[in-house]
CHARMM-style PDB file with segment names, atoms N, HN, CA, C and O in Angstrom:
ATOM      1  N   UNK     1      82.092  81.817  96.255  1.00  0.00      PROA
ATOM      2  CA  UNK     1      82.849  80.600  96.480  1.00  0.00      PROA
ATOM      3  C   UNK     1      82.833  79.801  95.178  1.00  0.00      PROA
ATOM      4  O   UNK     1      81.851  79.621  94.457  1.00  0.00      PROA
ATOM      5  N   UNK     2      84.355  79.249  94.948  1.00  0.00      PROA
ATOM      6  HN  UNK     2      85.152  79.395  95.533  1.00  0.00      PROA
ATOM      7  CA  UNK     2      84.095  78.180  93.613  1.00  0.00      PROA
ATOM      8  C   UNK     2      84.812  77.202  94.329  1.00  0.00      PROA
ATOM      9  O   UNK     2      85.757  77.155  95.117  1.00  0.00      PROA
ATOM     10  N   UNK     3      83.733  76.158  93.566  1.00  0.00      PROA
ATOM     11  HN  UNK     3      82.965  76.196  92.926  1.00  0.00      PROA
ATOM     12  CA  UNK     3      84.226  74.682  93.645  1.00  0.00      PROA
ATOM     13  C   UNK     3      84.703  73.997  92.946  1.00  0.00      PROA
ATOM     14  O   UNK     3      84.589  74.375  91.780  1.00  0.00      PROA
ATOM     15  N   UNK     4      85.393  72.816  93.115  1.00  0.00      PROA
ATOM     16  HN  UNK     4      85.486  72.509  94.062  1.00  0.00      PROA
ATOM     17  CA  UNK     4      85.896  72.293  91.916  1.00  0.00      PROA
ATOM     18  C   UNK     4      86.207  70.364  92.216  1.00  0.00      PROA
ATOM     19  O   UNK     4      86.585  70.154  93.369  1.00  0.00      PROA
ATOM     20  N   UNK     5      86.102  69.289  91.479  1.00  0.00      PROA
ATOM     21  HN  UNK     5      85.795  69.459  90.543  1.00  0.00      PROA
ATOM     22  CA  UNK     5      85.873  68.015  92.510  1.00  0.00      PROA
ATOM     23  C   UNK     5      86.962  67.161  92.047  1.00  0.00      PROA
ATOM     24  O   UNK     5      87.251  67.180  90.850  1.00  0.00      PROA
ATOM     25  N   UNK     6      87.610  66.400  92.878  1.00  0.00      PROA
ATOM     26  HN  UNK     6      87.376  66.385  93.849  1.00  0.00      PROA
ATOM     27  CA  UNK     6      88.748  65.560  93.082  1.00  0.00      PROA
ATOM     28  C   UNK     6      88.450  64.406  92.339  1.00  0.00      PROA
ATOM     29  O   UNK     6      87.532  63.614  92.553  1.00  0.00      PROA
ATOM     30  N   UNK     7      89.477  64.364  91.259  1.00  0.00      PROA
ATOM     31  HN  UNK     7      90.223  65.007  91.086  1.00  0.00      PROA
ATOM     32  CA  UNK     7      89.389  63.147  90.269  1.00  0.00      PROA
ATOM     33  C   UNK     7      89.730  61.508  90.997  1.00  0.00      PROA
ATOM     34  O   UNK     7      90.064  61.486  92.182  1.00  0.00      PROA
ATOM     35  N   UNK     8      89.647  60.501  90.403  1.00  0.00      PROA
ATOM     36  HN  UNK     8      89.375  60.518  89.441  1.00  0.00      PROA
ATOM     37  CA  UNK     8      89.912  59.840  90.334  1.00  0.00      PROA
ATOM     38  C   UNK     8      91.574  59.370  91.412  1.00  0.00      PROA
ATOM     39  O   UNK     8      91.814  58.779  92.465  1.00  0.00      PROA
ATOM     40  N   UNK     9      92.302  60.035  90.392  1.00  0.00      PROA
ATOM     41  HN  UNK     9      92.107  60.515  89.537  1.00  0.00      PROA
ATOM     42  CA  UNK     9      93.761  60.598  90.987  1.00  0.00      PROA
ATOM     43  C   UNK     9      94.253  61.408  92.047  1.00  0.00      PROA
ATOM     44  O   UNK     9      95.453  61.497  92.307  1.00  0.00      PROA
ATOM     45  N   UNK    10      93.173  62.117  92.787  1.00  0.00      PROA
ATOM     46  HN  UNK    10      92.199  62.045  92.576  1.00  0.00      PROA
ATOM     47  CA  UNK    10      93.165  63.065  93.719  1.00  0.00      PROA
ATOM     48  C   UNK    10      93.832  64.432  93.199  1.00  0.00      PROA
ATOM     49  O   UNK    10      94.664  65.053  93.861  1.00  0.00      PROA
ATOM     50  N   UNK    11      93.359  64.834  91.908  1.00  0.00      PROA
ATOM     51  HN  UNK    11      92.683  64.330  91.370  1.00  0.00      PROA
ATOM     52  CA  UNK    11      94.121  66.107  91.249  1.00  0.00      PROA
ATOM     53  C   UNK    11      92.662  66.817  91.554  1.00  0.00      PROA
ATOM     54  O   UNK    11      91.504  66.408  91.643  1.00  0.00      PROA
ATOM     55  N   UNK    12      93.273  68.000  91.657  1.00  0.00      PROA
ATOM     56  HN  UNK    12      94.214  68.332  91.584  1.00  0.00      PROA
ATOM     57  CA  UNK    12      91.918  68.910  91.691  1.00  0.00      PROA
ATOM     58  C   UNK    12      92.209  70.114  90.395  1.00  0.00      PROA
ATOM     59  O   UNK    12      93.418  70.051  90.171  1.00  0.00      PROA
ATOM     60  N   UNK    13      91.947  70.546  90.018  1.00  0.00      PROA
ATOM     61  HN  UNK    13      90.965  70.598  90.200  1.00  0.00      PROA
ATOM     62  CA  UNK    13      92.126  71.630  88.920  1.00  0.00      PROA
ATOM     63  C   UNK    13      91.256  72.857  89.316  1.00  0.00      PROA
ATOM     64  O   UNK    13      90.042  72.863  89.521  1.00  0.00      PROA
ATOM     65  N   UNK    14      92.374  74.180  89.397  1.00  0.00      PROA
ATOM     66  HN  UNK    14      93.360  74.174  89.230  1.00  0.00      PROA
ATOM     67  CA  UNK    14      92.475  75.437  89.696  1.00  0.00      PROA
ATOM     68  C   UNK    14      91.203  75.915  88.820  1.00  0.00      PROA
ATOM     69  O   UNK    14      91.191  75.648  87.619  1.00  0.00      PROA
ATOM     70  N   UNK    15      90.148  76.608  89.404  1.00  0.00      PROA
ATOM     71  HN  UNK    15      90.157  76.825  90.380  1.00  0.00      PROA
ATOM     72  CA  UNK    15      89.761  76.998  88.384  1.00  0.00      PROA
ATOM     73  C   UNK    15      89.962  78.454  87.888  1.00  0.00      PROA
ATOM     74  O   UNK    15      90.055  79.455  88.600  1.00  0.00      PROA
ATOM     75  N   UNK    16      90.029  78.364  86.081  1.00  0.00      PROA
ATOM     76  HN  UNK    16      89.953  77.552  85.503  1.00  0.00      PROA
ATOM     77  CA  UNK    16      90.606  79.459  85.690  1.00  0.00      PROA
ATOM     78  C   UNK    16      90.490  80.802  86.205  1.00  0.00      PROA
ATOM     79  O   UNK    16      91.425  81.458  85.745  1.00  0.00      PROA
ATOM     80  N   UNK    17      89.573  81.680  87.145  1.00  0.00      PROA
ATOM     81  HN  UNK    17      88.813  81.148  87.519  1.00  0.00      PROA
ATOM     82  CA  UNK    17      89.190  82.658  87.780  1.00  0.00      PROA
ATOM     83  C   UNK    17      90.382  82.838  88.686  1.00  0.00      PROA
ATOM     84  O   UNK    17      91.217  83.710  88.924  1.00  0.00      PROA
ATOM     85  N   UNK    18      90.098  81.685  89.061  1.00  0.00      PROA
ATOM     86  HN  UNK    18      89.419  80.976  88.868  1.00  0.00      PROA
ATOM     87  CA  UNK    18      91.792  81.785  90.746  1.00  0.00      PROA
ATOM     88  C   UNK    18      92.868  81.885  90.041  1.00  0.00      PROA
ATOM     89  O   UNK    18      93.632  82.773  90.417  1.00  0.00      PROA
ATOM     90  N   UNK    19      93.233  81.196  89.027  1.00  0.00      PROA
ATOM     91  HN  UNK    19      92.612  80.474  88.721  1.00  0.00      PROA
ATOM     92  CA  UNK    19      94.340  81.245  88.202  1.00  0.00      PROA
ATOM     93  C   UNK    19      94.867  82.046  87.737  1.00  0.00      PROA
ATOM     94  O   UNK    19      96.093  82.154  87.718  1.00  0.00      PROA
ATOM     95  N   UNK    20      93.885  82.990  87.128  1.00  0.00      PROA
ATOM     96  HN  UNK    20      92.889  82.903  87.143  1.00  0.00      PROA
ATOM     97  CA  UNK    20      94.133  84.464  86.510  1.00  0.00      PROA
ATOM     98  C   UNK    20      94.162  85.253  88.050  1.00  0.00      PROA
ATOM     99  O   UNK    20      95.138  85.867  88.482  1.00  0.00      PROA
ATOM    100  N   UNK    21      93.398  85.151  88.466  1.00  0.00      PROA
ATOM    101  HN  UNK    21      92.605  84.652  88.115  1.00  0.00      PROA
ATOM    102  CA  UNK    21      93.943  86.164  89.903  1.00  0.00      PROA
ATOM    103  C   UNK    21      95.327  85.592  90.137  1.00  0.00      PROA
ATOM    104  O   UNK    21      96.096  86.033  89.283  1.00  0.00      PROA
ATOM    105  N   UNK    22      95.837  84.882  90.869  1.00  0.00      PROA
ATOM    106  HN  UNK    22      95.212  84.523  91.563  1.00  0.00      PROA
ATOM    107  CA  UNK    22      96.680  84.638  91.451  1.00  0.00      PROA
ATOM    108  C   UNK    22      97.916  84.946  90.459  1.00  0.00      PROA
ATOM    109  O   UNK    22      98.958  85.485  90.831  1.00  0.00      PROA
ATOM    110  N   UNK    23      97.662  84.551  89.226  1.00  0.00      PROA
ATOM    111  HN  UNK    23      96.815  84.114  88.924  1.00  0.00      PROA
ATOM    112  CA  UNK    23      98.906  85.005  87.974  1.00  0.00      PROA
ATOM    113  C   UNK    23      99.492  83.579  88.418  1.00  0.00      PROA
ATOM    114  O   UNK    23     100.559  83.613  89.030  1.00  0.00      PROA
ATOM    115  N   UNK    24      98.912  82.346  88.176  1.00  0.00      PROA
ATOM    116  HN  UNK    24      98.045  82.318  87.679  1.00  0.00      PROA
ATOM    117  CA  UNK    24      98.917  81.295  88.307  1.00  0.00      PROA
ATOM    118  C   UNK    24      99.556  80.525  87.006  1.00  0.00      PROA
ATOM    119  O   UNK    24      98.620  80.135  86.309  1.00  0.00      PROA
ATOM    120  N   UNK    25     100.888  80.152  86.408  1.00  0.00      PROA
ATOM    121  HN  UNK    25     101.648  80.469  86.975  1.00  0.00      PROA
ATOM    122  CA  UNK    25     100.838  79.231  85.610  1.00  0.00      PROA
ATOM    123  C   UNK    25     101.238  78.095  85.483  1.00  0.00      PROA
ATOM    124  O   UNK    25     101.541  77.399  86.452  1.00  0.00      PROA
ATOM    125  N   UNK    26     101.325  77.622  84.014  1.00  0.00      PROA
ATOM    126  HN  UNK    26     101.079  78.187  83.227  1.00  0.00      PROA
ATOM    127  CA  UNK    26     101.550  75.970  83.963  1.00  0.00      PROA
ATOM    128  C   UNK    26     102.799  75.719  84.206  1.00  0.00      PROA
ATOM    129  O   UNK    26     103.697  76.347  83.644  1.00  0.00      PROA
ATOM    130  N   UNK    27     103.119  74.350  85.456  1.00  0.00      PROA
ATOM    131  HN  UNK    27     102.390  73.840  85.913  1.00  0.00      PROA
ATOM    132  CA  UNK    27     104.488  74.340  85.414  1.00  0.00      PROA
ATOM    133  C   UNK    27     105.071  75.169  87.023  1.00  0.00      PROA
ATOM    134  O   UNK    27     106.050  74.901  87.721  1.00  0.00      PROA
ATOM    135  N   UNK    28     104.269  75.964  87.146  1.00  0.00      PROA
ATOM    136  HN  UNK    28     103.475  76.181  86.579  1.00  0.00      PROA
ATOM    137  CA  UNK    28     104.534  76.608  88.990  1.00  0.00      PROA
ATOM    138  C   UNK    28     104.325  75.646  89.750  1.00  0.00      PROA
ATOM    139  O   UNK    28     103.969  74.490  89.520  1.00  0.00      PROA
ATOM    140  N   UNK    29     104.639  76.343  90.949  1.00  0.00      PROA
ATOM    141  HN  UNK    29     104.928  77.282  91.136  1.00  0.00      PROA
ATOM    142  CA  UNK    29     105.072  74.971  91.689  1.00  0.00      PROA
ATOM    143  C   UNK    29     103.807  75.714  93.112  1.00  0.00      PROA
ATOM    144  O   UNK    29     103.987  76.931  93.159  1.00  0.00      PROA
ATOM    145  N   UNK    30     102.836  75.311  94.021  1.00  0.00      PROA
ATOM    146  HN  UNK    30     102.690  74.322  93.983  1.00  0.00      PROA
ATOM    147  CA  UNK    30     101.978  75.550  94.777  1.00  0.00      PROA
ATOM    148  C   UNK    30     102.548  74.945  96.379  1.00  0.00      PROA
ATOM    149  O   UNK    30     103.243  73.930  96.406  1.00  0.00      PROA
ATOM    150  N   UNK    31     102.359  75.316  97.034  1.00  0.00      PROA
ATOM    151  HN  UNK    31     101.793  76.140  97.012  1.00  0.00      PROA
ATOM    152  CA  UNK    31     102.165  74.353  98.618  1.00  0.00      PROA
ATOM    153  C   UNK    31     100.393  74.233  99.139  1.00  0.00      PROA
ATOM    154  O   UNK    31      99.424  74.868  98.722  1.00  0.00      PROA
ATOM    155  N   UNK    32     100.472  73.219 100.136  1.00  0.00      PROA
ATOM    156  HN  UNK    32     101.259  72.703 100.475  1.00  0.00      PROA
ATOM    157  CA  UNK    32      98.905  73.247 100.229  1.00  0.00      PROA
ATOM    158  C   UNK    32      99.348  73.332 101.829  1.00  0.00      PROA
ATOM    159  O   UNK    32     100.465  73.035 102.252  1.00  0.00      PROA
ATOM    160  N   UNK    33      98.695  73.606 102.292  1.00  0.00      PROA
ATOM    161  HN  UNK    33      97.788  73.847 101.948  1.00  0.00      PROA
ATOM    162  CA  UNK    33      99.026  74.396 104.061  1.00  0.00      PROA
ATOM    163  C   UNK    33      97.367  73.900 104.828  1.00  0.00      PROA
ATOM    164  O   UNK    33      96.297  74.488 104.664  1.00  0.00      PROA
ATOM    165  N   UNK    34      97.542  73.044 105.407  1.00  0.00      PROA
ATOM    166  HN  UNK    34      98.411  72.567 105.540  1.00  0.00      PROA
ATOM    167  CA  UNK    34      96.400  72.438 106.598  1.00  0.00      PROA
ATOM    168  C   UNK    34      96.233  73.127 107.800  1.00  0.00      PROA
ATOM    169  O   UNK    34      96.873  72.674 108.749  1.00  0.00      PROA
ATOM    170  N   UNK    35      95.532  74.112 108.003  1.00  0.00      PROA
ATOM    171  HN  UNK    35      95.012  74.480 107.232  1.00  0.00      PROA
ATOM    172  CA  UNK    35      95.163  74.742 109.119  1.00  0.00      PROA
ATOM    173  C   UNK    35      93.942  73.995 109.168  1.00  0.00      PROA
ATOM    174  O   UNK    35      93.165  73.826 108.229  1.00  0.00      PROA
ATOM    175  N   UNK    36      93.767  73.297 111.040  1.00  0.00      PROA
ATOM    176  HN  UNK    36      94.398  73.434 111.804  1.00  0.00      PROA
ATOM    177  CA  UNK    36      92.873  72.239 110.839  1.00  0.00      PROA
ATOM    178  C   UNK    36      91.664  71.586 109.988  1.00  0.00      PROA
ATOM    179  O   UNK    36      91.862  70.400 109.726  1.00  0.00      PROA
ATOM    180  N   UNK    37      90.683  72.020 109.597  1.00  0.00      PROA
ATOM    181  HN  UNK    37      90.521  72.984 109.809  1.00  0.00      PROA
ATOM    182  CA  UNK    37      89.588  71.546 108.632  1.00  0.00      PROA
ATOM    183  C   UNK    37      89.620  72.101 107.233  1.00  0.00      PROA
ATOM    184  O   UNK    37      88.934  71.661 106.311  1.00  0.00      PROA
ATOM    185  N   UNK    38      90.450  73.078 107.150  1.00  0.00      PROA
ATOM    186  HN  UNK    38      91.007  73.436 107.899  1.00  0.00      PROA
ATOM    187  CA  UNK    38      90.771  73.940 106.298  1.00  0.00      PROA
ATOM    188  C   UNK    38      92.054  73.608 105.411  1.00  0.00      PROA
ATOM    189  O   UNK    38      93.114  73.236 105.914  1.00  0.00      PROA
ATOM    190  N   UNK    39      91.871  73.764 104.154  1.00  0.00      PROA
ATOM    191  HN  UNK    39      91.010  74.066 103.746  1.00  0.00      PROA
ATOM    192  CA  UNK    39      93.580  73.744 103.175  1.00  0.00      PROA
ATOM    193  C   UNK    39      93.544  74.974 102.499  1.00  0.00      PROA
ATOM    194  O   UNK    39      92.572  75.387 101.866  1.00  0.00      PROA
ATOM    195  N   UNK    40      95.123  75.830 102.708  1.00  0.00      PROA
ATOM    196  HN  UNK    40      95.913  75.495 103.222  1.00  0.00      PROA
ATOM    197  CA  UNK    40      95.068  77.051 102.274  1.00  0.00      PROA
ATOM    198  C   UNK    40      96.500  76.466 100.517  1.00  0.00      PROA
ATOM    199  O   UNK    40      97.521  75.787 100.626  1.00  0.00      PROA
ATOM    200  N   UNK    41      95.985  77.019  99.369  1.00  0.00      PROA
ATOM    201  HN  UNK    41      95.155  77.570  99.280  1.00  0.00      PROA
ATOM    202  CA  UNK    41      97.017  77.158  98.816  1.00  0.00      PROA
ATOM    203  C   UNK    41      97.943  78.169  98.409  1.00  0.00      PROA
ATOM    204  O   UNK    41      97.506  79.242  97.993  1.00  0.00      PROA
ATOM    205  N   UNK    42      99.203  77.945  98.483  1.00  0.00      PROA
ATOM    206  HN  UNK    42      99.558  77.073  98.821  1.00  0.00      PROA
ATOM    207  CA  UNK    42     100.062  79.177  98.518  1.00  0.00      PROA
ATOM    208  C   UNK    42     100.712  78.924  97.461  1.00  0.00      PROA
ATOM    209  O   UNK    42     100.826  77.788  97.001  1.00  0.00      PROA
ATOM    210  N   UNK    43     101.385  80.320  96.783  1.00  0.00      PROA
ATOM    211  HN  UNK    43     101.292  81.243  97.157  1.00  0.00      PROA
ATOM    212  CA  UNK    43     101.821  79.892  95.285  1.00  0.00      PROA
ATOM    213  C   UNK    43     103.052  80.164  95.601  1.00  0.00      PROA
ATOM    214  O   UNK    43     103.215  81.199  96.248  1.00  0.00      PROA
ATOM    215  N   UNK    44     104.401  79.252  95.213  1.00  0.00      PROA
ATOM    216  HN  UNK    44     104.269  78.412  94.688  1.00  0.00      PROA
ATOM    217  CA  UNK    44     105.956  79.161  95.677  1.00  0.00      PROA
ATOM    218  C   UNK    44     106.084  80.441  94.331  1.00  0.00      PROA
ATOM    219  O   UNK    44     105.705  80.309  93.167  1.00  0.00      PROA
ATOM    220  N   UNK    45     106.689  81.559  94.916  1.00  0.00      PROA
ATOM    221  HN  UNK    45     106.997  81.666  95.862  1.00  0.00      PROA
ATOM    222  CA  UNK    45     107.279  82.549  93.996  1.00  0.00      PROA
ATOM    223  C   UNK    45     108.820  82.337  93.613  1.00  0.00      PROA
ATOM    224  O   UNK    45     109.517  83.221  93.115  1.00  0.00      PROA
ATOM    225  N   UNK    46     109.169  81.293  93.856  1.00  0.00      PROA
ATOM    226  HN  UNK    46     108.602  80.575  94.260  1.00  0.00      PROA
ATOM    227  CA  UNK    46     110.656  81.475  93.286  1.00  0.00      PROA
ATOM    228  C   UNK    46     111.258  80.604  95.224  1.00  0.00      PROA
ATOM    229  O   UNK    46     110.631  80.166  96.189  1.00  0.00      PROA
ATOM    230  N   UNK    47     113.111  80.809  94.792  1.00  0.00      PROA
ATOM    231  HN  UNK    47     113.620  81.166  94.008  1.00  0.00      PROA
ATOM    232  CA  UNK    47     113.302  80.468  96.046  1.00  0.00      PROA
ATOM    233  C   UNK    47     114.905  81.091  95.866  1.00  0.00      PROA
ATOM    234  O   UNK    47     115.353  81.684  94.884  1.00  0.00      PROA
ATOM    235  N   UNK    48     115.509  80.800  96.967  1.00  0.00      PROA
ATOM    236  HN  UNK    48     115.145  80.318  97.765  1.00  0.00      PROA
ATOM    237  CA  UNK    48     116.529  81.866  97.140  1.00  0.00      PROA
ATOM    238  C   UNK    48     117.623  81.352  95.717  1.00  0.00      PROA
ATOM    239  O   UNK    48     118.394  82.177  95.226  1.00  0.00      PROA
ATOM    240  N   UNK    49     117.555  80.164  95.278  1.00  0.00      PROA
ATOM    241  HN  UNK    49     116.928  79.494  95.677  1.00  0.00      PROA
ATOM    242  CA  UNK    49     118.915  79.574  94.527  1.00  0.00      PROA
ATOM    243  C   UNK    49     118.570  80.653  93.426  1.00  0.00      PROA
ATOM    244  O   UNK    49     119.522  81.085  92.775  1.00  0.00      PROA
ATOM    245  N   UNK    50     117.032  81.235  93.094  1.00  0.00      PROA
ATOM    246  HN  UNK    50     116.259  80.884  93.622  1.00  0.00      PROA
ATOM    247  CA  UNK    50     117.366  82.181  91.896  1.00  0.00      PROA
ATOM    248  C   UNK    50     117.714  83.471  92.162  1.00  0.00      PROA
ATOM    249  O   UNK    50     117.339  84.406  91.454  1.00  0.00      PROA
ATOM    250  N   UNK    51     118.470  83.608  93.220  1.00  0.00      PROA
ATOM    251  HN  UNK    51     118.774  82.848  93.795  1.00  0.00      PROA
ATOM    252  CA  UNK    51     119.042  84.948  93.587  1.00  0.00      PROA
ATOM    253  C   UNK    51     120.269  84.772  93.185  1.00  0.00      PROA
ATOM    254  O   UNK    51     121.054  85.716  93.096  1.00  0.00      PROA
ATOM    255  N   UNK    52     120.594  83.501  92.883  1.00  0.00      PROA
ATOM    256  HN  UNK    52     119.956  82.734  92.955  1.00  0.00      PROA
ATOM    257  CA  UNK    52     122.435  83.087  92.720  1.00  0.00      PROA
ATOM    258  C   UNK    52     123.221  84.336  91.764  1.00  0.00      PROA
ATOM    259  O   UNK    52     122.806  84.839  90.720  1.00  0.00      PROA
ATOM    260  N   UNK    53     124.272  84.582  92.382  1.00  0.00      PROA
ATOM    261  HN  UNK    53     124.609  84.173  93.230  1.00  0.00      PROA
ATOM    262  CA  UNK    53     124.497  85.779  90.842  1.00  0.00      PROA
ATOM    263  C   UNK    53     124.290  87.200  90.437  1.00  0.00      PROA
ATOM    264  O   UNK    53     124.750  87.936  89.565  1.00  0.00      PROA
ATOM    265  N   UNK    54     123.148  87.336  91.707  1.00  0.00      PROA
ATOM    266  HN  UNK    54     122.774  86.737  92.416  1.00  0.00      PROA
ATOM    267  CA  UNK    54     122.167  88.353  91.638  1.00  0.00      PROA
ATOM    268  C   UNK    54     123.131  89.589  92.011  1.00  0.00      PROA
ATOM    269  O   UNK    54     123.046  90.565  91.266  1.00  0.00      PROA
ATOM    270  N   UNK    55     124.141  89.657  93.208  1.00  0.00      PROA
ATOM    271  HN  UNK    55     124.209  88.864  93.814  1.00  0.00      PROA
ATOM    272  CA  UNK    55     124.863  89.895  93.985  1.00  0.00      PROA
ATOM    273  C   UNK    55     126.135  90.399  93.609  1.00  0.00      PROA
ATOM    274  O   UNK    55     126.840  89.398  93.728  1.00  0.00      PROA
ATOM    275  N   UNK    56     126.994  91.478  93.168  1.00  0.00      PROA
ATOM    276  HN  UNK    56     126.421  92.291  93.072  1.00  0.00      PROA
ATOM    277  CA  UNK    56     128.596  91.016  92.863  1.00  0.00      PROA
ATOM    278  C   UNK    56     129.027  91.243  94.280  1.00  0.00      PROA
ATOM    279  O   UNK    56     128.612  92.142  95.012  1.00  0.00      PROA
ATOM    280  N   UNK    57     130.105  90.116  94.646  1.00  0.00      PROA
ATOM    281  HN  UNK    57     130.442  89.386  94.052  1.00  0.00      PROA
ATOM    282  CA  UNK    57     131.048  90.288  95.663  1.00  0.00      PROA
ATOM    283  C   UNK    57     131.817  91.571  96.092  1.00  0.00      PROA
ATOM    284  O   UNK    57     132.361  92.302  95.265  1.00  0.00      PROA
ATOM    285  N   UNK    58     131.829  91.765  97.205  1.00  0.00      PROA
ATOM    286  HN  UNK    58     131.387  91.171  97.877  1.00  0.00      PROA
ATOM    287  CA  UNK    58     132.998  92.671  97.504  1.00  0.00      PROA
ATOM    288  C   UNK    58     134.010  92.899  97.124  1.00  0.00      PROA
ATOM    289  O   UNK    58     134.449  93.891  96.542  1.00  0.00      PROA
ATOM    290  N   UNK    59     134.480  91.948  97.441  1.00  0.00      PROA
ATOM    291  HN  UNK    59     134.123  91.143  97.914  1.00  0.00      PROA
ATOM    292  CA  UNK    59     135.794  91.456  97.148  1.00  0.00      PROA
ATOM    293  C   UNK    59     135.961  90.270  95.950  1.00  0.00      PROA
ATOM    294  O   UNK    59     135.052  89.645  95.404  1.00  0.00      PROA
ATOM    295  N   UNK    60     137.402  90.168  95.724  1.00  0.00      PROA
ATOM    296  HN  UNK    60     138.140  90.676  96.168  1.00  0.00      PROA
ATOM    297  CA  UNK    60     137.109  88.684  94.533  1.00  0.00      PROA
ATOM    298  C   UNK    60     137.661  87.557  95.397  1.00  0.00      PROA
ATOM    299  O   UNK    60     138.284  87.893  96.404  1.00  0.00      PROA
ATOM    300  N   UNK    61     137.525  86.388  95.154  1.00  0.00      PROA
ATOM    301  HN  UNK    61     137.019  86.115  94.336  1.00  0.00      PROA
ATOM    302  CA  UNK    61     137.630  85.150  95.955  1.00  0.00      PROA
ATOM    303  C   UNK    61     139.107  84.857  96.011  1.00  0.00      PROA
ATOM    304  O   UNK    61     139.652  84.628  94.931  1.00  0.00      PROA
ATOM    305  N   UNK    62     140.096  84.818  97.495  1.00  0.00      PROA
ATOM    306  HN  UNK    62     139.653  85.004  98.373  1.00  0.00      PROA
ATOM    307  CA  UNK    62     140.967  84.706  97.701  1.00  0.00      PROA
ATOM    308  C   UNK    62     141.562  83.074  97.255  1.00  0.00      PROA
ATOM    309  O   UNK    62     140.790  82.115  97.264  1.00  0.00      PROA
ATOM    310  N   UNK    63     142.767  82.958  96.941  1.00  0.00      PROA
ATOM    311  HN  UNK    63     143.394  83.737  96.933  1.00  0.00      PROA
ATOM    312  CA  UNK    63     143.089  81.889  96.094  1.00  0.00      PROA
ATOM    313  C   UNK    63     143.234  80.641  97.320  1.00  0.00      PROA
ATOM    314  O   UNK    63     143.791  80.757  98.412  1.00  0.00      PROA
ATOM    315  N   UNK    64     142.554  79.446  96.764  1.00  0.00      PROA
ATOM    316  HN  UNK    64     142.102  79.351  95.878  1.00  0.00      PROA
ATOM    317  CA  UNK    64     142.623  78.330  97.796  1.00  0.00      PROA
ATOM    318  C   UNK    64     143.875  78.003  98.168  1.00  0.00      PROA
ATOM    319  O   UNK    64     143.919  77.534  99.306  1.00  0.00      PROA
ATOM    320  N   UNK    65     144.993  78.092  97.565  1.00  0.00      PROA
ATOM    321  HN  UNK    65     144.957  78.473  96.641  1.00  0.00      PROA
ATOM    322  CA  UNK    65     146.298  77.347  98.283  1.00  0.00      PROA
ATOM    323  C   UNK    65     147.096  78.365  99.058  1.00  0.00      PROA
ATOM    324  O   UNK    65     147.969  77.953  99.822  1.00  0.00      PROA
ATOM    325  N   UNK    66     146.858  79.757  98.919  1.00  0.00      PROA
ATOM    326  HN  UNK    66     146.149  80.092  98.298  1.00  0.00      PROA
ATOM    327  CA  UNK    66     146.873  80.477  99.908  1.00  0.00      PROA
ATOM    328  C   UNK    66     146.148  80.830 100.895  1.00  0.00      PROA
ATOM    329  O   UNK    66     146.409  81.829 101.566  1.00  0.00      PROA
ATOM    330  N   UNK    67     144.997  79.947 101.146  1.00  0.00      PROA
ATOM    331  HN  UNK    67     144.785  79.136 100.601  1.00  0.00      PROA
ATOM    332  CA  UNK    67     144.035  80.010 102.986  1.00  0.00      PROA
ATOM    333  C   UNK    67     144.231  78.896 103.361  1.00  0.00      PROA
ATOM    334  O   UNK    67     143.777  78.656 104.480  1.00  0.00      PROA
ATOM    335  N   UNK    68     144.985  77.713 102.618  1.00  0.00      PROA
ATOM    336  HN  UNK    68     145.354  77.907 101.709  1.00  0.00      PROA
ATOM    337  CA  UNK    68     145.319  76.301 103.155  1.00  0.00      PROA
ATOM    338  C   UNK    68     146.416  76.414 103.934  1.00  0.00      PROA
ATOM    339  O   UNK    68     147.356  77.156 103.647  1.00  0.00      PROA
ATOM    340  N   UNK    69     146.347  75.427 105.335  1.00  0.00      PROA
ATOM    341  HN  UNK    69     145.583  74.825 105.568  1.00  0.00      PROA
ATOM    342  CA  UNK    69     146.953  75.707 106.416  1.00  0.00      PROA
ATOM    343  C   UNK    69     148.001  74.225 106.030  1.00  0.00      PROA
ATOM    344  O   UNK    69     147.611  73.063 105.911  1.00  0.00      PROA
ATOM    345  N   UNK    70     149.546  74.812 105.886  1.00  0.00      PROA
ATOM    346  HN  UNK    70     149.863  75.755 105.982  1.00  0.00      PROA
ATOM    347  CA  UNK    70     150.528  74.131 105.814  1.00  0.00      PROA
ATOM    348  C   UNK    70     150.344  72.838 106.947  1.00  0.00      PROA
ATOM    349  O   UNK    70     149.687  72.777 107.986  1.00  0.00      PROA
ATOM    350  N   UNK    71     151.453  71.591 106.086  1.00  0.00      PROA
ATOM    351  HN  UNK    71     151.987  71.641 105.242  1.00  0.00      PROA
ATOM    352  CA  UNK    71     151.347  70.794 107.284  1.00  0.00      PROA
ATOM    353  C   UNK    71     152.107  71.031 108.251  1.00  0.00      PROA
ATOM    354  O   UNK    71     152.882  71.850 107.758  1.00  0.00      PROA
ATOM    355  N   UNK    72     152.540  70.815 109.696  1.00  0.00      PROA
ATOM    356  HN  UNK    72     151.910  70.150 110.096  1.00  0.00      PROA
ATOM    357  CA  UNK    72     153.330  70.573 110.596  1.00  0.00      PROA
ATOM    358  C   UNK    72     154.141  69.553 110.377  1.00  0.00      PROA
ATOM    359  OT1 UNK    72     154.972  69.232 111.226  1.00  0.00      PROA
TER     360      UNK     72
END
């Protein structure tokens, strides 16, 4: 078990052991998860917006003034 103690600010700092395990760096982004008496931290790997792009379409994008519905 490592410990580590809550500043002033309520920052706690990773210590480098967990850090290097986890492949932890500066600038990542963490969640802290409260299962009752307990805080688990989880490390955010990314999120779907960096899939943007990732993908080519099927098809290519049909032109807007031809799916616009005339007036009456």
């Amino acid at each position: 078990m490592i410990g580590s103690t809550i500043t002033r600010k309520g920052q706690v700092t990773i210590p480098k052991t967990i850090r290097d395990r986890l492949d932890v760096r500066e600038g990542e982004r963490v969640l802290f998860i409260v299962r009752g008496d307990d805080v688990v931290l989880k490390v955010v790997r990314g999120t779907i917006l960096d899939l943007k792009g990732s993908v080519t379409p099927v098809q290519r994008p049909e032109d807007f003034e031809k799916l616009s519905i005339s007036p009456l």
